[in-house]
C-alpha positions in Angstrom: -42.8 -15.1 -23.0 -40.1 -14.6 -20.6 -40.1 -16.6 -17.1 -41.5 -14.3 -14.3 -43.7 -12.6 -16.3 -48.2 -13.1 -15.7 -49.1 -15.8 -17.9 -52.1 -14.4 -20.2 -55.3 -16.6 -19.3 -57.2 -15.6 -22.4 -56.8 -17.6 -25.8 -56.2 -15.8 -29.2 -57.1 -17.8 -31.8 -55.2 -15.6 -34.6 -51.4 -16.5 -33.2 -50.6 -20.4 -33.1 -49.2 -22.3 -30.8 -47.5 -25.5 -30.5 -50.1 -26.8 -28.1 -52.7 -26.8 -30.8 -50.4 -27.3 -33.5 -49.0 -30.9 -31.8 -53.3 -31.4 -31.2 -54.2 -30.9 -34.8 -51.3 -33.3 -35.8 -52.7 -36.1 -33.6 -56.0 -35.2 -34.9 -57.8 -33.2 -32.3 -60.6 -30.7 -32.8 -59.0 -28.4 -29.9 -57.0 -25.9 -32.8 -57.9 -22.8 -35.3 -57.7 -22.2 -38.6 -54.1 -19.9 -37.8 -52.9 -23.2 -36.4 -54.2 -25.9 -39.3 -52.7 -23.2 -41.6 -49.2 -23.1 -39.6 -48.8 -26.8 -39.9 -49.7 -27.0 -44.1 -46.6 -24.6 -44.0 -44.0 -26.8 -42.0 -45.5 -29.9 -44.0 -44.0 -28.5 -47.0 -40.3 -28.6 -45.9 -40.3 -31.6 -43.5 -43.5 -33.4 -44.5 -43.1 -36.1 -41.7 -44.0 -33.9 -38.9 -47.5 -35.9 -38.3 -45.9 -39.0 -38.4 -43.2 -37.5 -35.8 -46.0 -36.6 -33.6 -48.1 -39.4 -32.9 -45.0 -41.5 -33.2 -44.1 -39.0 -30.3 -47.1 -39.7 -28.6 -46.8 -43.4 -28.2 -43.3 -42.8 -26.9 -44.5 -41.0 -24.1 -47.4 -43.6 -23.5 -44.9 -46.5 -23.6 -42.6 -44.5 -20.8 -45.0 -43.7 -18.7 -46.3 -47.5 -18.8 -42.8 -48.6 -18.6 -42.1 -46.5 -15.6 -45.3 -47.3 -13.6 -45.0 -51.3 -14.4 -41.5 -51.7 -14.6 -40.4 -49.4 -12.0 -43.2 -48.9 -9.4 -43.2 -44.9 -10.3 -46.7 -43.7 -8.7 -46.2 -39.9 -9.2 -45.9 -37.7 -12.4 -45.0 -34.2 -13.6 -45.3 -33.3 -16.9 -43.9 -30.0 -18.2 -45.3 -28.7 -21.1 -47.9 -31.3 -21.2 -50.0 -30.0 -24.4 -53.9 -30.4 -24.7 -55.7 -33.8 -23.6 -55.9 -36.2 -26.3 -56.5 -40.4 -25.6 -54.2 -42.1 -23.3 -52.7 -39.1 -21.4 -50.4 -38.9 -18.8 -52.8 -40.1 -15.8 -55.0 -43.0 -17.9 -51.9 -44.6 -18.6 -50.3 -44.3 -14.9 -53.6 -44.7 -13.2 -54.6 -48.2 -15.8 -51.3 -49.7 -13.6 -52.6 -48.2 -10.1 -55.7 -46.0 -10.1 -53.5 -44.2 -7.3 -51.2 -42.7 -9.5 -50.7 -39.0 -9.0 -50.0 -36.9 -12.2 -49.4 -33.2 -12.2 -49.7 -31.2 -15.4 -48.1 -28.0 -16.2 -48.7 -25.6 -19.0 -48.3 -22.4 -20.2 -51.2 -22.8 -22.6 -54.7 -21.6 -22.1 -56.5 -23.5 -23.7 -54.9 -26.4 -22.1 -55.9 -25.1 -18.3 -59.6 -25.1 -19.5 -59.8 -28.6 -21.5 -57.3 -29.7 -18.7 -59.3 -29.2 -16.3 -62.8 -29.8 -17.6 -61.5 -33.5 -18.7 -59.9 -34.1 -14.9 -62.7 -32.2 -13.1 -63.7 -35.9 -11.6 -59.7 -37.0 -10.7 -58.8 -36.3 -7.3 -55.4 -38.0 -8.1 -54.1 -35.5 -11.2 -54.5 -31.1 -11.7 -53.3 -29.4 -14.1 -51.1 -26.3 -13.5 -50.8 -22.9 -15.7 -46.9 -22.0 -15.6 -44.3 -21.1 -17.5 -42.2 -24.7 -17.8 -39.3 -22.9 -16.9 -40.5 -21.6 -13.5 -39.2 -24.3 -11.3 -40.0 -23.3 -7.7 -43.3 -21.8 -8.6 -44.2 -25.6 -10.0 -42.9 -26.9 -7.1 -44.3 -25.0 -4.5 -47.5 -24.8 -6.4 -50.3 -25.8 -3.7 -51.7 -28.6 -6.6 -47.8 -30.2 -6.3 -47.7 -30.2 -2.7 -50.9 -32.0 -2.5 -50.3 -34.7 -4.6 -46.3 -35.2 -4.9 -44.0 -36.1 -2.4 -40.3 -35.3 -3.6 -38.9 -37.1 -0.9 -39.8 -40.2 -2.5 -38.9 -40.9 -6.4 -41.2 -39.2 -9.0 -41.1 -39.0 -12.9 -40.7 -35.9 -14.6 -41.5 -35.9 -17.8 -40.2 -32.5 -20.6 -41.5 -34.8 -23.6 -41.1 -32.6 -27.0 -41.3 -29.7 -25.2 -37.5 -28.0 -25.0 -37.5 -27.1 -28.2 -40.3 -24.5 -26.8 -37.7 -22.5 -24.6 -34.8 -20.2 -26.3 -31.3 -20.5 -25.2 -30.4 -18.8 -21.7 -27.9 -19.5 -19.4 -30.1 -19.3 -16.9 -33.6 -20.4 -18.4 -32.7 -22.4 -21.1 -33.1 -26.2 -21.5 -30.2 -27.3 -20.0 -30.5 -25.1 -16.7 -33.5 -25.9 -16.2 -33.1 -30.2 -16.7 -30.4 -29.3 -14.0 -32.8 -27.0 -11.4 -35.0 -29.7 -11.3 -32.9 -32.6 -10.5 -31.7 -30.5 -7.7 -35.3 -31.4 -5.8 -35.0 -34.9 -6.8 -34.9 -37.8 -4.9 -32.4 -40.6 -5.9 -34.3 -43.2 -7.9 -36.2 -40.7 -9.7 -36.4 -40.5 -13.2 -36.2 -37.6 -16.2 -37.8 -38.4 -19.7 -36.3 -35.9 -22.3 -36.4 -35.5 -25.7 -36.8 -32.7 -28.5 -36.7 -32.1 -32.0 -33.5 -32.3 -33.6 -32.0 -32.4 -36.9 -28.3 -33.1 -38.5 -29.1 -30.5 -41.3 -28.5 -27.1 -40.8 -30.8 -25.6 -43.1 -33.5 -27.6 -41.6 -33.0 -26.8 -38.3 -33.0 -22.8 -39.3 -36.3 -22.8 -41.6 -38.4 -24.4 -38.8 -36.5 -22.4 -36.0 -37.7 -19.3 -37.8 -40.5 -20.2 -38.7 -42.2 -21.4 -36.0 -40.7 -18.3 -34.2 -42.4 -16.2 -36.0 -45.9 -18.2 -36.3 -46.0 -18.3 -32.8 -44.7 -14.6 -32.0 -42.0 -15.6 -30.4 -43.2 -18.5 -27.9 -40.0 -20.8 -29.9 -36.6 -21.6 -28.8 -34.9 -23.4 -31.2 -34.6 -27.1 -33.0 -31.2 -28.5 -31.7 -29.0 -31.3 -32.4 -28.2 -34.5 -30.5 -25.4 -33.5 -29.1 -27.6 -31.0 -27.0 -30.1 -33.5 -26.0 -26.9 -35.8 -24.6 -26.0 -32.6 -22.7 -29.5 -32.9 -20.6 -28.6 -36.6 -19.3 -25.6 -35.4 -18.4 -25.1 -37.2 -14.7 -28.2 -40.1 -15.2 -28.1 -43.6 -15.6 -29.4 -44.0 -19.0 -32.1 -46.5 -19.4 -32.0 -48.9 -22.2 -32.0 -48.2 -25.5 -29.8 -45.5 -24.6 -30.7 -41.8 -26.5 -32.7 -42.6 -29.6 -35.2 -41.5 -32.4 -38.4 -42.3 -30.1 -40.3 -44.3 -32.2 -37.2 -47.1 -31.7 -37.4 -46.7 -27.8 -38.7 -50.1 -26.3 -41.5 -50.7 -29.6 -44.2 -52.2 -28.7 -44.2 -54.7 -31.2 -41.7 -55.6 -34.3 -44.2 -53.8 -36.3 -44.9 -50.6 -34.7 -44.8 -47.5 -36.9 -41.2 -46.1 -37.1 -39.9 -42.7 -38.5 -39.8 -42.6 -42.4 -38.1 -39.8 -43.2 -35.0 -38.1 -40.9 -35.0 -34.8 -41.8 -35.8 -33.6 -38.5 -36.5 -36.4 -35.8 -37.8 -36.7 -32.3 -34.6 -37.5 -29.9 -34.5 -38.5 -26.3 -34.8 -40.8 -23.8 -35.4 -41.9 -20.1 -32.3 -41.2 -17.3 -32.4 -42.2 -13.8 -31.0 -39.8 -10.8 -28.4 -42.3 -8.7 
């Protein structure tokens, strides 16, 4: 769906979605048949997509830990933020200080109804439906205004979620990385990454596929050169741009990425 256009608010169970795709992978219940069915599909040409998600998973519990004990962050908004599973967004930030502020966005249904059933009780999180891409509409969104304050630093998390949004000079991943540093303040920090692959024909099977599985809610699986192109400006937090699962392990032994024929590529920047 294009940005500016009414965000449907009723869930069709036929046409899957990345949302409930990503859930079934981390082994939810929240997903359909169409979407179970989607995934045996992409399994057969890049079979370590479950192992790429939950890997994906712990990279984003491991940030936001990082960035609430490490770095003091207290607030959180989280683009594209995907059904509730364990250990979301706020239980990690609020486990550091049960005043954390986390705002969810998502264009998703489903996700505004589990969302909001699961943080019914949280004065301190919401969840937003909107279109990732509509930047002053999240911003100005009465749930923002109440619980982040832009003037001071804020992380905003676009965790496996750019690969969602089609190339656009004025929509597309890199313009809007760049719209929303503009209401930044310094010390503020980005966490990007996407799917990417080295191999052509890789990259155009699940491009097109997932395109048409989800009826055109896709953009496209890029390479790491495009990702680079996002941090373009930060101060790039160690390890630097990485396959996730290598980004600040918990242990020696934490599960890594097996197979590379698509991985999940990112990392955590820093606005001077």
């Amino acid at each position: 769906m294009e940005p500016g256009k009414q965000l449907s608010t009723s869930i069709d169970a036929t046409v899957p979605t990345a949302a409930r795709m990503y859930d079934h992978y981390l082994g939810g219940k929240d997903n359909y048949a169409s979407d179970r069915a989607a995934c045996e599909e992409l399994d057969k040409v890049v079979p370590s997509t479950r192992a790429l998600a939950l890997n994906n998973r712990r990279f984003l519990q491991r940030v936001v830990g990082t960035l609430a004990g490490d770095y003091g962050i207290r607030q959180f908004l989280d683009h594209g933020s995907g059904l509730p599973t364990q250990n979301n967004v706020h239980q990690v930030a609020q486990a550091v200080d049960p005043a954390s502020r986390v705002v969810y966005v998502d264009n998703d249904p489903m996700v505004l109804v589990h969302g909001r059933a699961l943080l019914d009780q949280n004065d301190h999180t919401a969840v937003i439906h909107a279109d990732m891409r509509e930047t002053d509409q999240i911003f100005s969104h009465p749930d923002t205004e109440r619980l982040i304050d832009f003037s001071q630093p804020v992380a905003v998390l676009f965790n496996s979620v750019f690969h969602c949004i089609p190339d656009d000079e004025a929509n597309g991943p890199l313009a809007v990385a760049r719209r929303v540093r503009e209401h930044l303040a310094p010390g503020s920090f980005m966490v990007m990454c996407q799917l990417v692959s080295e191999d052509p024909e890789v990259r155009k099977f699940v491009t097109d596929f997932m395109d048409q599985a989800t009826q055109g809610h896709w953009g496209r699986v890029r390479q790491e050169a495009d990702v680079a192109e996002y941090f373009e400006g930060l101060e790039i937090l160690e390890p630097g741009l990485v396959e996730v699962s290598t980004w600040r392990p918990d242990t020696e032994v934490a599960p890594r990425q097996l197979t590379q024929e698509w991985i999940e590529f990112g990392g955590v920047g820093r606005l001077p």
